[in-house]
C-alpha positions, 0 to 999 in steps of 0.5 A, a space after each residue: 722758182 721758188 719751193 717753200 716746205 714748212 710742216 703742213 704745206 707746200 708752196 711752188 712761186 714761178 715769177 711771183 706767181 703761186 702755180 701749186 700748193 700741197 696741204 698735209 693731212 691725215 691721208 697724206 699730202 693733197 697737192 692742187 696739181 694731183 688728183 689723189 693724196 701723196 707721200 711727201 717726196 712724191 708731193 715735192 716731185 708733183 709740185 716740181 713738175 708742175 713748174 717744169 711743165 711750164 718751163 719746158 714744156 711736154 717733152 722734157 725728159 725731166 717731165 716724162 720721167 717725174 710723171 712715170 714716177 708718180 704713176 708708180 705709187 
């Protein structure tokens, strides 16, 4: 898994394959995996749990936790 964070985007790469992208606008960062704008750390953390669901599935501890942080704000 790579993450790769520049000015105005986000890129998550699992295996060669692009599985979620964040673009920065002026409402925030627009991340593919989430339905409204985010701050730049919860855009990290959604891009991240994206690749963890795959991963490791429902279940995981990780993913139960990320998700309850981005329910937060």
């Amino acid at each position: 898994m790579s993450l790769e964070i520049t000015e105005h985007t986000m890129t998550v790469v699992l295996k060669g394959e692009t599985i979620a992208t964040a673009t920065r606008t002026d409402c925030g960062w627009h991340v593919t995996t989430s339905p409204r704008p985010l701050d730049r750390n919860s855009a990290i953390t959604a891009l991240m749990l994206t690749e963890r669901l795959i991963t490791h599935g429902e279940d995981d501890p990780c993913v139960i936790e990320w998700r309850r942080e981005l329910s937060r704000d």
